[in-house]
PQR file of N, CA, C, O and H, with PARSE charges and radii, in Angstrom:
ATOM      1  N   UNK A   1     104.574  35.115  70.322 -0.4000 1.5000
ATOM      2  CA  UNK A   1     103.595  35.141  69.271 -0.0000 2.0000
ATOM      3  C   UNK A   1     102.304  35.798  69.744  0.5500 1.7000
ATOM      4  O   UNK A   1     101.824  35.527  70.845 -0.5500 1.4000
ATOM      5  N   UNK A   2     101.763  36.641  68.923 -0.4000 1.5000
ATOM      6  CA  UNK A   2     100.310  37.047  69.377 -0.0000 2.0000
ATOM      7  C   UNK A   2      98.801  36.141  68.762  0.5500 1.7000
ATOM      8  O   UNK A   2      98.542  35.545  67.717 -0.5500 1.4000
ATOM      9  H   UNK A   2     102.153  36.861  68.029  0.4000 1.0000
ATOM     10  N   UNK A   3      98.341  36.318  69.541 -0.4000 1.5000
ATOM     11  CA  UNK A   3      97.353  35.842  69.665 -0.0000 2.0000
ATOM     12  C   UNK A   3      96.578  35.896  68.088  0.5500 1.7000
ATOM     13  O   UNK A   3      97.197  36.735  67.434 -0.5500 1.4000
ATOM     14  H   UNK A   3      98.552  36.803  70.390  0.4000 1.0000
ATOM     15  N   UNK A   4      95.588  35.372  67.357 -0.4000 1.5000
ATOM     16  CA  UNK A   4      95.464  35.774  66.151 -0.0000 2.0000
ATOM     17  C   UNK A   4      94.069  35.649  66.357  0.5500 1.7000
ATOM     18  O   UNK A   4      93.612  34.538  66.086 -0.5500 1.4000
ATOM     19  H   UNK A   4      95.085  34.690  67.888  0.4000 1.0000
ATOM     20  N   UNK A   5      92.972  36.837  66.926 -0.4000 1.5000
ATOM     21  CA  UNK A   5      92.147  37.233  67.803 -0.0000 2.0000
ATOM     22  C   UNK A   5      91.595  38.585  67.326  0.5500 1.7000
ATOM     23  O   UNK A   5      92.455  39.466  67.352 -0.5500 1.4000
ATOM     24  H   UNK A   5      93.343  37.739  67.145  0.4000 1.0000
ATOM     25  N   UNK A   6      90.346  38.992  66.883 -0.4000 1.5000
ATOM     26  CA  UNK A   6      90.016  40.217  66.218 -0.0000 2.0000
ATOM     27  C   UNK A   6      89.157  40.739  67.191  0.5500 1.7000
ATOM     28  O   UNK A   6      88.081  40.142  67.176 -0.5500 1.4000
ATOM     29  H   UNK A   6      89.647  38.276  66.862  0.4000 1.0000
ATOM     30  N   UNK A   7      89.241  41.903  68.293 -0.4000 1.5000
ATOM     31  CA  UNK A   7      88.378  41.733  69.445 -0.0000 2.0000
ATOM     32  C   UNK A   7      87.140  42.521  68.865  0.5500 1.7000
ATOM     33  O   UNK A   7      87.088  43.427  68.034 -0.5500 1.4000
ATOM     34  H   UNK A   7      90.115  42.388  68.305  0.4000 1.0000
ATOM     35  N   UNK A   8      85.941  41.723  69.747 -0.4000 1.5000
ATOM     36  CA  UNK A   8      84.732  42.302  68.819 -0.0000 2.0000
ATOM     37  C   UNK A   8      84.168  43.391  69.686  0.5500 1.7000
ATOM     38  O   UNK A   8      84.467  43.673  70.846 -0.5500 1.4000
ATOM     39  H   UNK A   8      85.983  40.987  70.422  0.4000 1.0000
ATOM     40  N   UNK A   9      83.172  44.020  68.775 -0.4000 1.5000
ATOM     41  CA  UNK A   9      82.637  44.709  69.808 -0.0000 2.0000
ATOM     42  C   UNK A   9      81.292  44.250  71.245  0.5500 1.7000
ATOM     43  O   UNK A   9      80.275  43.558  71.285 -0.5500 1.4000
ATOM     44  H   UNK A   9      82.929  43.791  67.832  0.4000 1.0000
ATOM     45  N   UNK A  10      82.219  45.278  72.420 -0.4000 1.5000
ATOM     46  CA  UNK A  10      81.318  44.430  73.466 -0.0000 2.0000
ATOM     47  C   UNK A  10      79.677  44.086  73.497  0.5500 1.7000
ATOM     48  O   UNK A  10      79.092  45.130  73.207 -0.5500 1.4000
ATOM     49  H   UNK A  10      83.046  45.840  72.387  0.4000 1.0000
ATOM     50  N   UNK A  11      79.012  43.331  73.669 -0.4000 1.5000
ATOM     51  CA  UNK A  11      77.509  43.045  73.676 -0.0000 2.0000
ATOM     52  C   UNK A  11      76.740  44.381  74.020  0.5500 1.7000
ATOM     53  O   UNK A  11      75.926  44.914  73.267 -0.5500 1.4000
ATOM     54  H   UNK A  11      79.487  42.483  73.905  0.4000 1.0000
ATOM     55  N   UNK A  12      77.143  44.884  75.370 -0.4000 1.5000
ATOM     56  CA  UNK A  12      76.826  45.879  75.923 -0.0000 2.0000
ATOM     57  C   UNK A  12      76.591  46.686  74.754  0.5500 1.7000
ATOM     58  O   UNK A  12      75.494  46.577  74.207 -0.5500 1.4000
ATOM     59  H   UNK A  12      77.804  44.451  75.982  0.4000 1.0000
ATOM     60  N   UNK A  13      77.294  47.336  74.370 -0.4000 1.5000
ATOM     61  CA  UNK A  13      76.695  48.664  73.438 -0.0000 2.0000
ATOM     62  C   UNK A  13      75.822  47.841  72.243  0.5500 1.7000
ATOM     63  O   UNK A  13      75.101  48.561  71.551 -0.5500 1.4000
ATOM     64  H   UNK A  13      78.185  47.425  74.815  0.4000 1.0000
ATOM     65  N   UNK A  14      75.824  47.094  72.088 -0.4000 1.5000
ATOM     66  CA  UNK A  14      75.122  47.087  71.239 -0.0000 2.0000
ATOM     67  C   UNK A  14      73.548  46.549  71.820  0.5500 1.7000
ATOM     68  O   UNK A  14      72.734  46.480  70.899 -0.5500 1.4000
ATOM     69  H   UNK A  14      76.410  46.509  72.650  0.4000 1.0000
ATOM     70  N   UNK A  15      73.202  46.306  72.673 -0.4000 1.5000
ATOM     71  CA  UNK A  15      71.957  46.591  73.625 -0.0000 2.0000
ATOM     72  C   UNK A  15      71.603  47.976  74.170  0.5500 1.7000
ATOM     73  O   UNK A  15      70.587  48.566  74.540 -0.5500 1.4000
ATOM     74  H   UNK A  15      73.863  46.362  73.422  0.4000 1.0000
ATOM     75  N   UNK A  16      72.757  48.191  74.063 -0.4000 1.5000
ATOM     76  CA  UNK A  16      72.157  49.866  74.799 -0.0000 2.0000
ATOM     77  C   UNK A  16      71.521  50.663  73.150  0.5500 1.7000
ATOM     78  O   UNK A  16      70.533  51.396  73.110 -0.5500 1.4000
ATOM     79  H   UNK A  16      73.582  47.713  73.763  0.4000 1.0000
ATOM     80  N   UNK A  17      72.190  50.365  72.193 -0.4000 1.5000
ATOM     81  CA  UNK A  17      71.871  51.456  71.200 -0.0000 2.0000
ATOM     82  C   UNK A  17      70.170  50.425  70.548  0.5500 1.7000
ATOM     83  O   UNK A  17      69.286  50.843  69.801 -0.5500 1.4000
ATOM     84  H   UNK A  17      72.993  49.769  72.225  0.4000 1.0000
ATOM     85  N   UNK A  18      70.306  48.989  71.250 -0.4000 1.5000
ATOM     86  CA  UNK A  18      69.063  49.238  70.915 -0.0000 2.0000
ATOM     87  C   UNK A  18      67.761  49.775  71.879  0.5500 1.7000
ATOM     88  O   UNK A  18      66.663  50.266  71.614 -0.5500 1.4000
ATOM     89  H   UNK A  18      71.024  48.649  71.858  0.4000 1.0000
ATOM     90  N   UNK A  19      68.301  49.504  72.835 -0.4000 1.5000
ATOM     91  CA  UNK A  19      67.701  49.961  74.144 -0.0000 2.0000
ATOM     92  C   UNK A  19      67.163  51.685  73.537  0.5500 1.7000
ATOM     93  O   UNK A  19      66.009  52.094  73.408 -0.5500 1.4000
ATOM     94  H   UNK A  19      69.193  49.106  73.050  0.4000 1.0000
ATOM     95  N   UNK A  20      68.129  52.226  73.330 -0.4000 1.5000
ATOM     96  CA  UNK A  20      68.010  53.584  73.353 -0.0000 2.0000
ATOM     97  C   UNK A  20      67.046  54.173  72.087  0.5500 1.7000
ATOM     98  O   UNK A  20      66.307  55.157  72.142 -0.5500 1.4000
ATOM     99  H   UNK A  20      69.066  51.894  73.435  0.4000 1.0000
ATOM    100  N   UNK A  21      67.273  53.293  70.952 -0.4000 1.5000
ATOM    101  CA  UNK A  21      66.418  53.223  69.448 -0.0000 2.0000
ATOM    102  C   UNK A  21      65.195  52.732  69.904  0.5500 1.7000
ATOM    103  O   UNK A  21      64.397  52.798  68.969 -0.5500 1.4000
ATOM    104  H   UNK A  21      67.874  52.494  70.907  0.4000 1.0000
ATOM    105  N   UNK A  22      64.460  52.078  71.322 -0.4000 1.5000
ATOM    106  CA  UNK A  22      63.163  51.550  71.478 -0.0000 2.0000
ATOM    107  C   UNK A  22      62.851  53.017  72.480  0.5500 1.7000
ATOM    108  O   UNK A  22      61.725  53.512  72.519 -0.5500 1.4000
ATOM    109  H   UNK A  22      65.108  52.025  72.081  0.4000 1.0000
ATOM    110  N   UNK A  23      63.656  53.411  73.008 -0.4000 1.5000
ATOM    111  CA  UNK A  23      63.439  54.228  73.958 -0.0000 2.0000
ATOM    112  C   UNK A  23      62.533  55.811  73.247  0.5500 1.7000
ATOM    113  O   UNK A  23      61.470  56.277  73.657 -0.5500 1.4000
ATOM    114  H   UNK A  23      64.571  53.009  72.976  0.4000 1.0000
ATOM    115  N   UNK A  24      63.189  56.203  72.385 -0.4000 1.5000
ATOM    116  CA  UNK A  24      62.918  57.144  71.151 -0.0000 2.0000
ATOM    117  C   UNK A  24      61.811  56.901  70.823  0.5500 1.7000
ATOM    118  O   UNK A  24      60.805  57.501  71.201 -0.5500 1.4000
ATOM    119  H   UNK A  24      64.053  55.825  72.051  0.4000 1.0000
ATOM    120  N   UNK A  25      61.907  55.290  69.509 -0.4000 1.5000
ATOM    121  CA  UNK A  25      60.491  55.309  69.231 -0.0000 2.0000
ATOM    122  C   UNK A  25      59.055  55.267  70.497  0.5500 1.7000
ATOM    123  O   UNK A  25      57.930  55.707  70.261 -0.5500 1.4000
ATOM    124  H   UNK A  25      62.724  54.802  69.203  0.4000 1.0000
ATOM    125  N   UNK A  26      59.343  54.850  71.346 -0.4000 1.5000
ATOM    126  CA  UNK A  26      58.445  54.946  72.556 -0.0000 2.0000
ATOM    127  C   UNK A  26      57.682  56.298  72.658  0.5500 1.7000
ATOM    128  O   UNK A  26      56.472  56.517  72.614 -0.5500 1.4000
ATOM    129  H   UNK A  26      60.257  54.492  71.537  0.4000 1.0000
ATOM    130  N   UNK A  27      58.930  57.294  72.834 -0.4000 1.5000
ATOM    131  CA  UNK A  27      58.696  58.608  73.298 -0.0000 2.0000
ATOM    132  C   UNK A  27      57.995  59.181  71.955  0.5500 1.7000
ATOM    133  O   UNK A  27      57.005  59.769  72.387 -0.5500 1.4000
ATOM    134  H   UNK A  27      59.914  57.117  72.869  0.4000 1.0000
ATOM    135  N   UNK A  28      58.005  59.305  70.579 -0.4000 1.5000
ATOM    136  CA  UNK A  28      57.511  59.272  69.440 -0.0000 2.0000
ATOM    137  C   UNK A  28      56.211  58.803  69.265  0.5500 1.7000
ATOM    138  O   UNK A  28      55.405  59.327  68.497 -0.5500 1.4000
ATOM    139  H   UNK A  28      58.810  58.827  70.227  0.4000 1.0000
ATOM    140  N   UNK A  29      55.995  57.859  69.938 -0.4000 1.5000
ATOM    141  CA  UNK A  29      54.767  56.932  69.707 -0.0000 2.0000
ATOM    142  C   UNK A  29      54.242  57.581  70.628  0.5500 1.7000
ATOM    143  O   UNK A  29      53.082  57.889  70.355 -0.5500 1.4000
ATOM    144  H   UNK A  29      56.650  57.433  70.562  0.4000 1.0000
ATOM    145  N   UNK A  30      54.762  58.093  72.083 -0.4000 1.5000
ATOM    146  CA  UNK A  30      53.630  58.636  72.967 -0.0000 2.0000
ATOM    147  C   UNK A  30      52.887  60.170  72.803  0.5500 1.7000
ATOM    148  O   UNK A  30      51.959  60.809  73.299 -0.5500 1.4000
ATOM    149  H   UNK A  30      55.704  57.843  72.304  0.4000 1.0000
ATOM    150  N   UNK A  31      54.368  60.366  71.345 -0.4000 1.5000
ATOM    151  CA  UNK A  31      54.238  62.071  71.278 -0.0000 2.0000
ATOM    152  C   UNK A  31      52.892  62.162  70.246  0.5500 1.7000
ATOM    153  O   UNK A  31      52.019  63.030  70.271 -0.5500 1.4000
ATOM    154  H   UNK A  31      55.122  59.848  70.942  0.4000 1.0000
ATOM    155  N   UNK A  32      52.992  61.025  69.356 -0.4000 1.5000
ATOM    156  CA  UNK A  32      51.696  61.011  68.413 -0.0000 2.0000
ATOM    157  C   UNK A  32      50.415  60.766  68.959  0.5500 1.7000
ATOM    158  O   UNK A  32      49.352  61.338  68.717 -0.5500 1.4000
ATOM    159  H   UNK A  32      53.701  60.320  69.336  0.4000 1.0000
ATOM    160  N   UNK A  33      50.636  59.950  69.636 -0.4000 1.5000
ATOM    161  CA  UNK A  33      49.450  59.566  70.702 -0.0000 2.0000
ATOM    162  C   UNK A  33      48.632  60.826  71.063  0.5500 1.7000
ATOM    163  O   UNK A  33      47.524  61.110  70.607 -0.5500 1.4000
ATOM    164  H   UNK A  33      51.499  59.486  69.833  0.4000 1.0000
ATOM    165  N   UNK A  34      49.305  61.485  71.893 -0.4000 1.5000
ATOM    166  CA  UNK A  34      49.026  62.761  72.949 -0.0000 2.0000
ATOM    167  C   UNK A  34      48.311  63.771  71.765  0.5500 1.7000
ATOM    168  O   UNK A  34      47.152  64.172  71.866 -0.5500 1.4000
ATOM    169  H   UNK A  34      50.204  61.254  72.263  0.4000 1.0000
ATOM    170  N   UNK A  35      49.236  64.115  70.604 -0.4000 1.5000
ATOM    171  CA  UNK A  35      48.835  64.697  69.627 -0.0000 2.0000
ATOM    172  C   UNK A  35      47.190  63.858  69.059  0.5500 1.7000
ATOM    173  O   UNK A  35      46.191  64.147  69.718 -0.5500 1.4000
ATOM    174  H   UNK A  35      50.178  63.789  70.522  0.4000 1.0000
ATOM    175  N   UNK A  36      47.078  63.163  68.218 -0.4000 1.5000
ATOM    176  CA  UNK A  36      46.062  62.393  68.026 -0.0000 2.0000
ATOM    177  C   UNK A  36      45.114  62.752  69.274  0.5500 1.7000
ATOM    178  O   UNK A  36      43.962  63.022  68.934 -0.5500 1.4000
ATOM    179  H   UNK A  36      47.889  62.929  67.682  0.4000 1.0000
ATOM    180  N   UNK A  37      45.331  62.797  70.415 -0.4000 1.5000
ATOM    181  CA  UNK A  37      43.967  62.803  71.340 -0.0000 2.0000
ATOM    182  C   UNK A  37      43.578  64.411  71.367  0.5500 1.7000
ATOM    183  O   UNK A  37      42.440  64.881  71.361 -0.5500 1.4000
ATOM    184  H   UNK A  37      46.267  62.577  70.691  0.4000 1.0000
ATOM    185  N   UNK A  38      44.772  65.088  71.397 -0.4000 1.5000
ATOM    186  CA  UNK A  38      44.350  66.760  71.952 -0.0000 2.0000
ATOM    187  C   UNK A  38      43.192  66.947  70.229  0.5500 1.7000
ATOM    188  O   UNK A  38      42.075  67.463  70.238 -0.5500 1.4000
ATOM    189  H   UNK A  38      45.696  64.706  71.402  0.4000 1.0000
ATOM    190  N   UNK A  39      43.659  66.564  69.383 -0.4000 1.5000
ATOM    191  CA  UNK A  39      43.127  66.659  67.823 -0.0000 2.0000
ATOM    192  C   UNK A  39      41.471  66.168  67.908  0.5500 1.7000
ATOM    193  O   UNK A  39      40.434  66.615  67.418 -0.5500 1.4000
ATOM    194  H   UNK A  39      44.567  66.145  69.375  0.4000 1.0000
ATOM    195  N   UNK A  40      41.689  65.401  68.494 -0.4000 1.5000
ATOM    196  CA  UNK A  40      40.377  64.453  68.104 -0.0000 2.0000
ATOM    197  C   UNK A  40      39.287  65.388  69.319  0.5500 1.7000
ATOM    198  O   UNK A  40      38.206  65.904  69.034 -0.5500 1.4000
ATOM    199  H   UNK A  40      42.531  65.037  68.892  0.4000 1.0000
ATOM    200  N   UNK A  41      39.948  65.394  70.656 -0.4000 1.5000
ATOM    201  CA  UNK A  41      39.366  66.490  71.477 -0.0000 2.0000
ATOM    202  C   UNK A  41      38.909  67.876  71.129  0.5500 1.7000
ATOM    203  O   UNK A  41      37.805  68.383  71.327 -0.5500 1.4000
ATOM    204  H   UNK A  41      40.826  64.976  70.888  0.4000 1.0000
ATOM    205  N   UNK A  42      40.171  68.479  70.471 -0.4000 1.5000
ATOM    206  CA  UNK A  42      39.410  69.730  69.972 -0.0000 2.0000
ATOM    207  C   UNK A  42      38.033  69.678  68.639  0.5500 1.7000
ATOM    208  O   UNK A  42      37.263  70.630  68.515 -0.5500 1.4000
ATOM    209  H   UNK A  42      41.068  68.067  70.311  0.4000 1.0000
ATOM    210  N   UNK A  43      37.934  68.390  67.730 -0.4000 1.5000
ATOM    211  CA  UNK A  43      37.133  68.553  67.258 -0.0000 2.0000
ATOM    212  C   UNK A  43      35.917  68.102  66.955  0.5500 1.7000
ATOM    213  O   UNK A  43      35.263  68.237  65.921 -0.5500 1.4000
ATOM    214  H   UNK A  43      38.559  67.617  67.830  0.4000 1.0000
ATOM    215  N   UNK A  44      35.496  67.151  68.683 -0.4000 1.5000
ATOM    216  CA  UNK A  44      34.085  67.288  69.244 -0.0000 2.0000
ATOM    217  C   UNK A  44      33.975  68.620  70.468  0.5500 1.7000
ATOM    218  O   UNK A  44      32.949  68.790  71.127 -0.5500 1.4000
ATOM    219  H   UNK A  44      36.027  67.041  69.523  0.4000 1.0000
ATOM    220  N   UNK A  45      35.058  69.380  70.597 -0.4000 1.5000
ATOM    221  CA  UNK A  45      34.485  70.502  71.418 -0.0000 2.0000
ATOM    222  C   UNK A  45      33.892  71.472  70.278  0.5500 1.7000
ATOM    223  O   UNK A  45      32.771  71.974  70.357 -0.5500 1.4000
ATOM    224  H   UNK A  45      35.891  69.242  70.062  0.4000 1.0000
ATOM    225  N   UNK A  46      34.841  71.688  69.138 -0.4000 1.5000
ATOM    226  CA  UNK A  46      34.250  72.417  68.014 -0.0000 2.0000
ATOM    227  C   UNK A  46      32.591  72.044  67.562  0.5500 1.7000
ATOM    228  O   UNK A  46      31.766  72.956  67.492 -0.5500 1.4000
ATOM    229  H   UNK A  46      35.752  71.280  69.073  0.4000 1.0000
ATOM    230  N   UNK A  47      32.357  71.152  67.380 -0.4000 1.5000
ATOM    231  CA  UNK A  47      31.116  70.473  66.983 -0.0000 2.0000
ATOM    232  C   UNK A  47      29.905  70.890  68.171  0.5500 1.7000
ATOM    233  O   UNK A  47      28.857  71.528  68.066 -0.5500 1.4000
ATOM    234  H   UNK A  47      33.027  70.412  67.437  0.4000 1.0000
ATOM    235  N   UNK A  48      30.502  70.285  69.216 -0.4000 1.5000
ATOM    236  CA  UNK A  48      29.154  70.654  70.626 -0.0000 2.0000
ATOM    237  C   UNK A  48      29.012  72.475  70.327  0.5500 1.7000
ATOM    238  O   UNK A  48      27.903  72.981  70.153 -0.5500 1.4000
ATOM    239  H   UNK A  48      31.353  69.767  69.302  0.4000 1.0000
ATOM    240  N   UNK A  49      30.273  73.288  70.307 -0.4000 1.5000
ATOM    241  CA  UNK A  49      29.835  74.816  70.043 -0.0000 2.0000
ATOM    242  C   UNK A  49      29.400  75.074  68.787  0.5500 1.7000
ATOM    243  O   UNK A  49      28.972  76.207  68.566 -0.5500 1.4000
ATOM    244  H   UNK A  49      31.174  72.877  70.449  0.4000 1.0000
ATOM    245  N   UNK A  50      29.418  74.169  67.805 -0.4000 1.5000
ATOM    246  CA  UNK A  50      28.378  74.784  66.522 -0.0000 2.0000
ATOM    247  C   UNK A  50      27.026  74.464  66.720  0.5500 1.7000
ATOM    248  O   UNK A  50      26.112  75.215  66.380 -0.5500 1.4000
ATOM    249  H   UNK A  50      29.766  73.249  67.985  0.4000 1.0000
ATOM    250  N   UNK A  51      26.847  73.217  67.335 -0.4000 1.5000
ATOM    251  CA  UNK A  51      25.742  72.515  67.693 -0.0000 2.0000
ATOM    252  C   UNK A  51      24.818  72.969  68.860  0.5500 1.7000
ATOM    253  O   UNK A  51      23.595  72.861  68.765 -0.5500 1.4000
ATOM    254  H   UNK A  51      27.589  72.607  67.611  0.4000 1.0000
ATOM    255  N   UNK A  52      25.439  73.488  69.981 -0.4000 1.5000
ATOM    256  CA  UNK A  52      25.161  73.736  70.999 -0.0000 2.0000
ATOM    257  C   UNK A  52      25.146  75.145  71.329  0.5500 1.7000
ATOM    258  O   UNK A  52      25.269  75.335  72.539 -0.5500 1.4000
ATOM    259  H   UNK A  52      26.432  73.576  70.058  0.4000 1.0000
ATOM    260  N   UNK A  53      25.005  76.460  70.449 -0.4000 1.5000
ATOM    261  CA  UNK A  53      25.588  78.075  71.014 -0.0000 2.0000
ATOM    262  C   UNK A  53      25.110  78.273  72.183  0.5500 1.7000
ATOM    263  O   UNK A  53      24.218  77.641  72.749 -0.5500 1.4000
ATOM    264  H   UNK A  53      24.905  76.306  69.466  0.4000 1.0000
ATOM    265  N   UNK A  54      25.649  79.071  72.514 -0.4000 1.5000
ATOM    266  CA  UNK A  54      25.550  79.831  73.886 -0.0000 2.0000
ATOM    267  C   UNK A  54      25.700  79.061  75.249  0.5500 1.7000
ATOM    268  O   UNK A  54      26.641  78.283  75.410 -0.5500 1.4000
ATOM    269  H   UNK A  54      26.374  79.584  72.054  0.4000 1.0000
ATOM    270  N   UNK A  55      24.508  79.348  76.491 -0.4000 1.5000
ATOM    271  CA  UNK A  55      24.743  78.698  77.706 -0.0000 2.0000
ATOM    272  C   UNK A  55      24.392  76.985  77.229  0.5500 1.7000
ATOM    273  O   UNK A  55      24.748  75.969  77.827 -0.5500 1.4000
ATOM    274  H   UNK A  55      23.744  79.980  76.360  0.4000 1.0000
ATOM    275  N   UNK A  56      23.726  77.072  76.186 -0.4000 1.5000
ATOM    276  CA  UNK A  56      23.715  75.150  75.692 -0.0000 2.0000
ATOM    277  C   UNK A  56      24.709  74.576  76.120  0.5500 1.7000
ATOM    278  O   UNK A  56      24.856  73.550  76.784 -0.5500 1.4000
ATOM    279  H   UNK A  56      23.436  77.897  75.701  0.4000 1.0000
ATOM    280  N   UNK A  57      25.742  75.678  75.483 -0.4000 1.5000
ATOM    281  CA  UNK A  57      27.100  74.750  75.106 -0.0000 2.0000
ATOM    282  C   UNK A  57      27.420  73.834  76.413  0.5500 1.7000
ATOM    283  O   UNK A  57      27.797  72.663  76.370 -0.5500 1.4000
ATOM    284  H   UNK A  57      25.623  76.511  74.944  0.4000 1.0000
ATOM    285  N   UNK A  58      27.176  74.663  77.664 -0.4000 1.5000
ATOM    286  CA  UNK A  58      28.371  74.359  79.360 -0.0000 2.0000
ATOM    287  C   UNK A  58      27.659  72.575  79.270  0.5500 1.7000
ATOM    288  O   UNK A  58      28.311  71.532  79.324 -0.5500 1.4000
ATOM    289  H   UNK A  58      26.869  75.614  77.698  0.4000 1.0000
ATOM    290  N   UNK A  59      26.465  72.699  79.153 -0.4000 1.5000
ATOM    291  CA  UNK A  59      25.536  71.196  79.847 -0.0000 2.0000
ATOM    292  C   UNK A  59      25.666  70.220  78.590  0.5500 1.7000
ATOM    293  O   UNK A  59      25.803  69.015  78.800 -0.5500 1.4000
ATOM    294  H   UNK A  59      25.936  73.546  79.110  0.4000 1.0000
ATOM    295  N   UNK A  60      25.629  70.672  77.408 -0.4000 1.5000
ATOM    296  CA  UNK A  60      26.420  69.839  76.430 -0.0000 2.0000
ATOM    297  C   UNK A  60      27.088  68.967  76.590  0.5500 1.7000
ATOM    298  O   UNK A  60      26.802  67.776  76.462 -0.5500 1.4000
ATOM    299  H   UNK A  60      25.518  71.651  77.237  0.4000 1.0000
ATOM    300  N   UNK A  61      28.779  69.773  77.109 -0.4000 1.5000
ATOM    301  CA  UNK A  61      29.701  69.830  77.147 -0.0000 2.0000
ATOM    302  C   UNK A  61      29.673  68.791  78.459  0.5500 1.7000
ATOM    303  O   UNK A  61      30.304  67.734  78.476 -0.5500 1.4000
ATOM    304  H   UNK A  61      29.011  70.741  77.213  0.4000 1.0000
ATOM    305  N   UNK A  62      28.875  69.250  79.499 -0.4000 1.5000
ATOM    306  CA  UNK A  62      28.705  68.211  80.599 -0.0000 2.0000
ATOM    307  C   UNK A  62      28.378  66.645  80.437  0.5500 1.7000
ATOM    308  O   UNK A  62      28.887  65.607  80.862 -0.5500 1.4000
ATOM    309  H   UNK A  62      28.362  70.109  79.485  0.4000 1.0000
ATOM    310  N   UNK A  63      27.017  67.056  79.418 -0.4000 1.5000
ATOM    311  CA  UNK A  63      26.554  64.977  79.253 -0.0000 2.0000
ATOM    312  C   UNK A  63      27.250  64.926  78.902  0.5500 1.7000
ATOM    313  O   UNK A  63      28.017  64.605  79.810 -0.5500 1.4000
ATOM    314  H   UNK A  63      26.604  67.899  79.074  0.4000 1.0000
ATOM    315  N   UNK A  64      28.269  65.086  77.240 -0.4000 1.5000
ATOM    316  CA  UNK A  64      29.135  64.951  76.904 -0.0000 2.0000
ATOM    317  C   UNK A  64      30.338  64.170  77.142  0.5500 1.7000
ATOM    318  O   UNK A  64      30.753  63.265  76.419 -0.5500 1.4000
ATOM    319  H   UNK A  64      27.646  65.348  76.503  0.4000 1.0000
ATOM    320  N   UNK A  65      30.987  64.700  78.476 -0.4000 1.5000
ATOM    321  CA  UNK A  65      32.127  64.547  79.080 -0.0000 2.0000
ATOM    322  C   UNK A  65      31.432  63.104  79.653  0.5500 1.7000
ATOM    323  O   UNK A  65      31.914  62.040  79.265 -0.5500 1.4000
ATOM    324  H   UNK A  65      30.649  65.435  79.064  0.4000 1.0000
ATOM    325  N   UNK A  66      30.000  63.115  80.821 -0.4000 1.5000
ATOM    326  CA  UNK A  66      29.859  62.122  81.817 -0.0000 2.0000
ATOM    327  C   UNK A  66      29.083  60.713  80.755  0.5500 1.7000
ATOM    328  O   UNK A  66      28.725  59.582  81.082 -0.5500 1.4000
ATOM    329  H   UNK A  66      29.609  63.980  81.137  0.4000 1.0000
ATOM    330  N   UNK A  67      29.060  61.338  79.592 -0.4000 1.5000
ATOM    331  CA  UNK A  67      28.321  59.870  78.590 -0.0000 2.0000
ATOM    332  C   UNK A  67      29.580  59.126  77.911  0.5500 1.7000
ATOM    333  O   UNK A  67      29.615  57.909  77.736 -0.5500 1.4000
ATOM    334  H   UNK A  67      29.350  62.257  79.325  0.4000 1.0000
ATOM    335  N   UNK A  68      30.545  59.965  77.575 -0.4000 1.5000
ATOM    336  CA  UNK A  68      31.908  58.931  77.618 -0.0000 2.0000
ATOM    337  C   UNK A  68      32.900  58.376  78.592  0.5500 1.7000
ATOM    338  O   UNK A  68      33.872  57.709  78.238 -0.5500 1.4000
ATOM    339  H   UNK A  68      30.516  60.955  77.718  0.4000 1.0000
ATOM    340  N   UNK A  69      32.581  58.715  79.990 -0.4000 1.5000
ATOM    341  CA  UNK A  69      33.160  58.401  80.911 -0.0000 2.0000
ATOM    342  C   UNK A  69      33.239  56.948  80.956  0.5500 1.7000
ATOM    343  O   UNK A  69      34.268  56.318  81.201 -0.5500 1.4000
ATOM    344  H   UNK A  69      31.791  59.257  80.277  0.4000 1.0000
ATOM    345  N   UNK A  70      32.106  56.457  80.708 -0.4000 1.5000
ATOM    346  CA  UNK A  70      31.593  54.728  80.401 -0.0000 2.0000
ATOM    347  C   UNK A  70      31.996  54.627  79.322  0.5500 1.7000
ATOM    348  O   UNK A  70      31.568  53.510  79.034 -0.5500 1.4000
ATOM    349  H   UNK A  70      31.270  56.969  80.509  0.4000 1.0000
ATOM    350  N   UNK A  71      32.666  55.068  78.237 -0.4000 1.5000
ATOM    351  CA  UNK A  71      33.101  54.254  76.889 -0.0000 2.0000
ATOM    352  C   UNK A  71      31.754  54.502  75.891  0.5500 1.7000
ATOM    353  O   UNK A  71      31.725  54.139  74.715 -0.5500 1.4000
ATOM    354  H   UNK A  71      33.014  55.976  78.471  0.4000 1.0000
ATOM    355  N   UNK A  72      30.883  55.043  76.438 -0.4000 1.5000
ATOM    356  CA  UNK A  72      29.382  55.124  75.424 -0.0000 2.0000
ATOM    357  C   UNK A  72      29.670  55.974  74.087  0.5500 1.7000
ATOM    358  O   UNK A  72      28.774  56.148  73.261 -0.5500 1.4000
ATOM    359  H   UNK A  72      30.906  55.338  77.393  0.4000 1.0000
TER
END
């Protein structure tokens, strides 16, 4: 007589596919991230060069950089 037994599927894959579905959104989330910062970067450099023309711009661009270094 056989067994009357429906074999399931192993645990394993089904951790890995979620493993792999957190893994994605991760990489997604870091890709927006990265995006969001280069964005937001280019448009206080835009601003200091409307604000700032010419050799202004370099020392601007300097406090700039060393006044958010602290979070200010």
């Amino acid at each position: 007589m056989l067994p009357n037994h429906v074999p399931e599927m192993p645990q394993s894959n089904l951790a890995g596919l979620g493993k792999t579905a957190m893994q994605v959104f991760a990489v997604l989330c870091l890709i927006a991230y990265f995006v969001l910062l280069a964005y937001k970067g280019s448009m206080d450099f835009s601003a200091l060069a409307q604000m700032y023309p010419g050799d202004e711009f370099w020392s601007a661009l300097g406090r700039h950089l060393l006044r958010n270094l602290g979070g200010g």
